[in-house]
Biotite code that builds the C-alpha atoms (Angstrom):
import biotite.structure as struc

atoms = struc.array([
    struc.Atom([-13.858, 0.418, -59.976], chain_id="A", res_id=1, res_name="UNK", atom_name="CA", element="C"),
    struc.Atom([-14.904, 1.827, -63.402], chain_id="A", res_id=2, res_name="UNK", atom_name="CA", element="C"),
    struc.Atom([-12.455, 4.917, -62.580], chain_id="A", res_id=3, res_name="UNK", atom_name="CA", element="C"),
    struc.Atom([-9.675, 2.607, -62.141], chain_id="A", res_id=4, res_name="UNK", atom_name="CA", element="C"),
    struc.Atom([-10.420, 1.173, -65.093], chain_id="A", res_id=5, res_name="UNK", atom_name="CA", element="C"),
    struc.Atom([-10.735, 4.153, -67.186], chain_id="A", res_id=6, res_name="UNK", atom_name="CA", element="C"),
    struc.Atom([-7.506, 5.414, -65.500], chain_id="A", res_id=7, res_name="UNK", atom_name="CA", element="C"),
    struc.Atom([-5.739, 2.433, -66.205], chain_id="A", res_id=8, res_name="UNK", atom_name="CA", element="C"),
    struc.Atom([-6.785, 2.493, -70.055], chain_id="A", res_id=9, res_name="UNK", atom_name="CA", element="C"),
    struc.Atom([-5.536, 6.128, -70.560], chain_id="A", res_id=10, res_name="UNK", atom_name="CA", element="C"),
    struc.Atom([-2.009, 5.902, -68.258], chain_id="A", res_id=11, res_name="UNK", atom_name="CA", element="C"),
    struc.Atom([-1.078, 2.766, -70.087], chain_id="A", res_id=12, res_name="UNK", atom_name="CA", element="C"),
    struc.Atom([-1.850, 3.997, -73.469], chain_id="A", res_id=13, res_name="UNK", atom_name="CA", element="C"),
    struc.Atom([-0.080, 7.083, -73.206], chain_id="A", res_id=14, res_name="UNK", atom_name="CA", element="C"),
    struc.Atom([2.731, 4.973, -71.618], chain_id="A", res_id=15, res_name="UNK", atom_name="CA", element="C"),
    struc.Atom([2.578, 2.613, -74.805], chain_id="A", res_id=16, res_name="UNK", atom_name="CA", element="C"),
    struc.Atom([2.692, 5.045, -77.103], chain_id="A", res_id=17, res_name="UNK", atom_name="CA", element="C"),
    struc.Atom([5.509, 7.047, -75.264], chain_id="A", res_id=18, res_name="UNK", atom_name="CA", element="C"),
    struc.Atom([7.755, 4.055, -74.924], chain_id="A", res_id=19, res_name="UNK", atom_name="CA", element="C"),
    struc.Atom([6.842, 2.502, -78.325], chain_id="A", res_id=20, res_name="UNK", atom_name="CA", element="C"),
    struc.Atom([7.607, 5.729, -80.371], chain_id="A", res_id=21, res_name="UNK", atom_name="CA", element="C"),
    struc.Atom([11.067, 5.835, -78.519], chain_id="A", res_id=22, res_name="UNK", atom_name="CA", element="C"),
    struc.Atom([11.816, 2.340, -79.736], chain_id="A", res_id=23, res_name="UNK", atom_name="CA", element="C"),
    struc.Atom([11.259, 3.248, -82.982], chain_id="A", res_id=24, res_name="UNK", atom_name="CA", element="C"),
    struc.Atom([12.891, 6.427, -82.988], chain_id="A", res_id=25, res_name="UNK", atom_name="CA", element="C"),
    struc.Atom([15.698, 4.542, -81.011], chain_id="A", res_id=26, res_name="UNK", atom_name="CA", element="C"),
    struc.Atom([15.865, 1.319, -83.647], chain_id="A", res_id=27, res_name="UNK", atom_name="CA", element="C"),
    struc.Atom([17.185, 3.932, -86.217], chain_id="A", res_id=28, res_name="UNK", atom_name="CA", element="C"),
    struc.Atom([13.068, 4.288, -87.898], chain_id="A", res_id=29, res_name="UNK", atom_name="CA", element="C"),
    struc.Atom([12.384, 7.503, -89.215], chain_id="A", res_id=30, res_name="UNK", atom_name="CA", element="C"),
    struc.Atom([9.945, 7.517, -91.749], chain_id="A", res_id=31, res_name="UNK", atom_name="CA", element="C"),
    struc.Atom([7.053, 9.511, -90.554], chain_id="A", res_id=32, res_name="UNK", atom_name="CA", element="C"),
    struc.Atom([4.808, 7.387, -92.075], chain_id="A", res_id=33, res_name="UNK", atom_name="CA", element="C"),
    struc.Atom([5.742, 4.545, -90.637], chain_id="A", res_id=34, res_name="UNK", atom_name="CA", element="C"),
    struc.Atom([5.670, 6.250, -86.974], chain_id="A", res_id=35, res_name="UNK", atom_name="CA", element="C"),
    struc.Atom([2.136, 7.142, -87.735], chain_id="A", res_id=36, res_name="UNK", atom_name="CA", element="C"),
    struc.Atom([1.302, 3.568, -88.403], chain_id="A", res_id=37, res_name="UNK", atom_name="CA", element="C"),
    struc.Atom([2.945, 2.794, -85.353], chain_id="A", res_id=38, res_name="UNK", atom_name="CA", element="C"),
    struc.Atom([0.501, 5.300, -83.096], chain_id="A", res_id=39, res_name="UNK", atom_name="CA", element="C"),
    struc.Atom([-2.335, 4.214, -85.212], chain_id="A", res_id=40, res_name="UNK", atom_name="CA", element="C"),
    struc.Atom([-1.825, 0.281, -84.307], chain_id="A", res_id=41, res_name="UNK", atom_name="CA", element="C"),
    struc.Atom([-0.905, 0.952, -80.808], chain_id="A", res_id=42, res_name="UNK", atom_name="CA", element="C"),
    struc.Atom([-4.613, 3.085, -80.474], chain_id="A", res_id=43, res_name="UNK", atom_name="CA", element="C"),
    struc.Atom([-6.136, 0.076, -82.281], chain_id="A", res_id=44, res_name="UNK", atom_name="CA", element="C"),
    struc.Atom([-4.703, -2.872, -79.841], chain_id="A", res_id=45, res_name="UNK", atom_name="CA", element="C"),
    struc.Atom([-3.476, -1.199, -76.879], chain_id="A", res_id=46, res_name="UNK", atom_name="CA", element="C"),
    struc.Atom([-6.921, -0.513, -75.157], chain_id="A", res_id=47, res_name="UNK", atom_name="CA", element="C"),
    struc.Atom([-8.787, -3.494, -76.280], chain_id="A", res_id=48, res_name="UNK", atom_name="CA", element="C"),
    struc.Atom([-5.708, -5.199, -74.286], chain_id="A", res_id=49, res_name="UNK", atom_name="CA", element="C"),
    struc.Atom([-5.632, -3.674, -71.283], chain_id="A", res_id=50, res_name="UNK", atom_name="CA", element="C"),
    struc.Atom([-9.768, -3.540, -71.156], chain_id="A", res_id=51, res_name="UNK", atom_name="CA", element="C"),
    struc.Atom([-9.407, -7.829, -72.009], chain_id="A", res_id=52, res_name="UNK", atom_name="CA", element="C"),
    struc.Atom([-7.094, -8.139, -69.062], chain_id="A", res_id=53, res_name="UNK", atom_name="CA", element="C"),
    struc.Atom([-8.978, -5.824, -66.518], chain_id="A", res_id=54, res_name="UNK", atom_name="CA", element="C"),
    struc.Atom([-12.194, -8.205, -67.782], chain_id="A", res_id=55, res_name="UNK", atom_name="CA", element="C"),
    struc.Atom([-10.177, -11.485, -67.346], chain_id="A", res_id=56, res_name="UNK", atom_name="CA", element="C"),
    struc.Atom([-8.769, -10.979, -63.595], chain_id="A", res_id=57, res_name="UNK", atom_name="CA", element="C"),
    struc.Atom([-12.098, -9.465, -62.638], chain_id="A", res_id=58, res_name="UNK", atom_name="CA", element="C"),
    struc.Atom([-14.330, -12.156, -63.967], chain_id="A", res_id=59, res_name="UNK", atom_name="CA", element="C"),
    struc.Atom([-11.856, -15.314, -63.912], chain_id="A", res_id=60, res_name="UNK", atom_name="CA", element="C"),
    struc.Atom([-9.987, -17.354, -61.493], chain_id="A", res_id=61, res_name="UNK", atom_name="CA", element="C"),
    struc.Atom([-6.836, -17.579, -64.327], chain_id="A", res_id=62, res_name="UNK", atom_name="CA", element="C"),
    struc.Atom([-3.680, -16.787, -63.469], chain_id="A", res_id=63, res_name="UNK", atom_name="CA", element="C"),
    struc.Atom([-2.414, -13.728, -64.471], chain_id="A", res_id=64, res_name="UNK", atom_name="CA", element="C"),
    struc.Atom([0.169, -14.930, -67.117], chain_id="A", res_id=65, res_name="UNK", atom_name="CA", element="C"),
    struc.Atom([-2.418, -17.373, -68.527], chain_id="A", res_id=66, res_name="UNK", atom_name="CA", element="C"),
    struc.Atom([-4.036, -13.542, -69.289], chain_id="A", res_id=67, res_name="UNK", atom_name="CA", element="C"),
    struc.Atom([-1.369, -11.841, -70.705], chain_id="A", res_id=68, res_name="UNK", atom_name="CA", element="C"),
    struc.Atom([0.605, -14.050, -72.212], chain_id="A", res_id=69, res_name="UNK", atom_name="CA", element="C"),
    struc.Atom([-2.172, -14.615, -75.350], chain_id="A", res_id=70, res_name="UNK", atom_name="CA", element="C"),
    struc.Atom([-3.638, -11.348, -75.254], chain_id="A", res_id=71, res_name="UNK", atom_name="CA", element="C"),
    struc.Atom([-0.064, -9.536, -75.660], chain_id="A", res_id=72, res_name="UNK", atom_name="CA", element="C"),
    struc.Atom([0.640, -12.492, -78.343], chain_id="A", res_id=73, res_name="UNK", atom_name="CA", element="C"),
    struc.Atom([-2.239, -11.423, -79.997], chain_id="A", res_id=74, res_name="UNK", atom_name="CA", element="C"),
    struc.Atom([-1.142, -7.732, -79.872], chain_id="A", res_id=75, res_name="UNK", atom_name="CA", element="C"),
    struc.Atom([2.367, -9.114, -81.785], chain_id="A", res_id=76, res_name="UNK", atom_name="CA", element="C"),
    struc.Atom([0.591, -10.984, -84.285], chain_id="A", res_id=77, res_name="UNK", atom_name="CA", element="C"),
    struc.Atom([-2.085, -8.056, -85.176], chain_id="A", res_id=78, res_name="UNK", atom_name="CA", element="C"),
    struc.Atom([0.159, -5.188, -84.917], chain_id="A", res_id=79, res_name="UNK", atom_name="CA", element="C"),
    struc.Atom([3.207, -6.997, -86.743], chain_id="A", res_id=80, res_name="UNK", atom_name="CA", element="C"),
    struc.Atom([0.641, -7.897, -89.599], chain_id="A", res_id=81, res_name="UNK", atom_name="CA", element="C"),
    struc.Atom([-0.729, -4.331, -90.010], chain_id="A", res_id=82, res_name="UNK", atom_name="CA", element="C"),
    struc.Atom([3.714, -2.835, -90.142], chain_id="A", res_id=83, res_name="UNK", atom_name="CA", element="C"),
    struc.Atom([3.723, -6.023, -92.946], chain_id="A", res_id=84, res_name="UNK", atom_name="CA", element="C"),
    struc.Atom([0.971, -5.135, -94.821], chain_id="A", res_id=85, res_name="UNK", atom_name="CA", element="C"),
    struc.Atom([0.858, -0.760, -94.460], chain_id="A", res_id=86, res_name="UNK", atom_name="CA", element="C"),
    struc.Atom([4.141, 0.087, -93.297], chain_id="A", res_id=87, res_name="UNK", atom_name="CA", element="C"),
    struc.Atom([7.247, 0.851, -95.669], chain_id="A", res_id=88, res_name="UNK", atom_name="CA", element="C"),
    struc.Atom([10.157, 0.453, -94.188], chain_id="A", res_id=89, res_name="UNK", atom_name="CA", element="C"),
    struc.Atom([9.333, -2.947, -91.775], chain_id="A", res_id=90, res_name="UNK", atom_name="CA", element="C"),
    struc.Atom([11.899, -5.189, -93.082], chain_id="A", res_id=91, res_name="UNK", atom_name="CA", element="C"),
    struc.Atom([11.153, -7.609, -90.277], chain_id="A", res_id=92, res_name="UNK", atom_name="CA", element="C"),
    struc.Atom([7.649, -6.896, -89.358], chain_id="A", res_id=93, res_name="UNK", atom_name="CA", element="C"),
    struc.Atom([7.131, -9.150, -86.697], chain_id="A", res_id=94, res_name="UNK", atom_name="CA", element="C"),
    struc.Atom([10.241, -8.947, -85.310], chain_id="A", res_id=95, res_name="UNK", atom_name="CA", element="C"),
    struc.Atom([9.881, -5.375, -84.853], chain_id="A", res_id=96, res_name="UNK", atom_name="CA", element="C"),
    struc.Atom([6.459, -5.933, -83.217], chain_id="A", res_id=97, res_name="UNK", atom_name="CA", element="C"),
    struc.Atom([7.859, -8.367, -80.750], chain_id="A", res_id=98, res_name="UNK", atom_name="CA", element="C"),
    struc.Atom([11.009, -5.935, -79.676], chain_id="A", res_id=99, res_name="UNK", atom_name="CA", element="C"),
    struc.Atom([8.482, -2.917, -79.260], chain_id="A", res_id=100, res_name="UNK", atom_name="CA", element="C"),
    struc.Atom([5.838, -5.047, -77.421], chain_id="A", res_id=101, res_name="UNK", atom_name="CA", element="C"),
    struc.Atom([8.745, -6.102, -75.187], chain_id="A", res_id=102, res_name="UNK", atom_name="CA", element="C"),
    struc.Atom([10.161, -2.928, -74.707], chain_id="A", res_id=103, res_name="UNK", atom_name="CA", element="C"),
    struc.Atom([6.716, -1.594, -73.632], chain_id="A", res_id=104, res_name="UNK", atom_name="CA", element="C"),
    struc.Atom([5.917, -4.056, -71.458], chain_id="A", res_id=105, res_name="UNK", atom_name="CA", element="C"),
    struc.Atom([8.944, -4.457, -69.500], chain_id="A", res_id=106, res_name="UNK", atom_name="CA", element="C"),
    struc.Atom([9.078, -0.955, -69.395], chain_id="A", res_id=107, res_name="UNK", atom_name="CA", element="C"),
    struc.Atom([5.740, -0.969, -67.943], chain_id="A", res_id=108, res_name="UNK", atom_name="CA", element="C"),
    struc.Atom([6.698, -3.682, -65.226], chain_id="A", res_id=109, res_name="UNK", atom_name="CA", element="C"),
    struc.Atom([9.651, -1.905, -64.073], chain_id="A", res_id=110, res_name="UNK", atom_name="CA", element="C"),
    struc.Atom([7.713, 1.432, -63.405], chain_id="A", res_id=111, res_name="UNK", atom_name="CA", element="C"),
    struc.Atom([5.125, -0.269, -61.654], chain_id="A", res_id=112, res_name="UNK", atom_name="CA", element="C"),
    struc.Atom([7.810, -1.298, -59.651], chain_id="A", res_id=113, res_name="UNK", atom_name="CA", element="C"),
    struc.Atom([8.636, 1.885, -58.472], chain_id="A", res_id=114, res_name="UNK", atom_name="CA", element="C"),
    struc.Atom([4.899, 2.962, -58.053], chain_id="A", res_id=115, res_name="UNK", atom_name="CA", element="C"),
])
């Protein structure tokens, strides 16, 4: 199970950091500093995540939305703080978090979809 794990870590970072850099590239962002904040933030929260989750419906009964639901809020909150307080062109910070997290996720549900 560890491999799946470990597998699941890697595919759905690189996945988040794929999709994520498209939405910014996509939302008109272009400051390279900015997109570096972006990767850096997405490192930071991303895995702790996905490992949180894998822990949760492995040792918990809880429904799988009462597991993602505050661990992806979490990843909004944290991630739309650190564009607020390091990035330079965020002019809605949180907003911006949300869209991307959203983006990424749904992204994510529709390829495992096709999987």
């Amino acid at each position: 199970m560890n491999g799946v794990i470990l597998a699941s870590l890697a595919i759905s970072l690189i996945l988040t950091l794929a999709l994520e850099s498209g939405f910014f590239f996509i939302a008109g962002k272009r400051n390279i500093k900015d997109w570096l904040l972006l990767v850096m933030v997405n490192i930071l929260t991303n895995p702790a995540v996905v490992l949180l989750y894998w822990l949760a419906v492995l040792y918990t009964d809880l429904h799988r939305a009462a597991i993602i639901v505050p661990l992806e809020l979490a990843a909004v909150f944290i991630e739309g703080r650190c564009y607020r307080k390091y990035g330079e062109n965020f002019k809605r910070p949180y907003l911006f978090s949300i869209a991307a997290n959203a983006f990424s996720f749904g992204s994510g549900v529709i390829i495992q979809h096709f999987i």
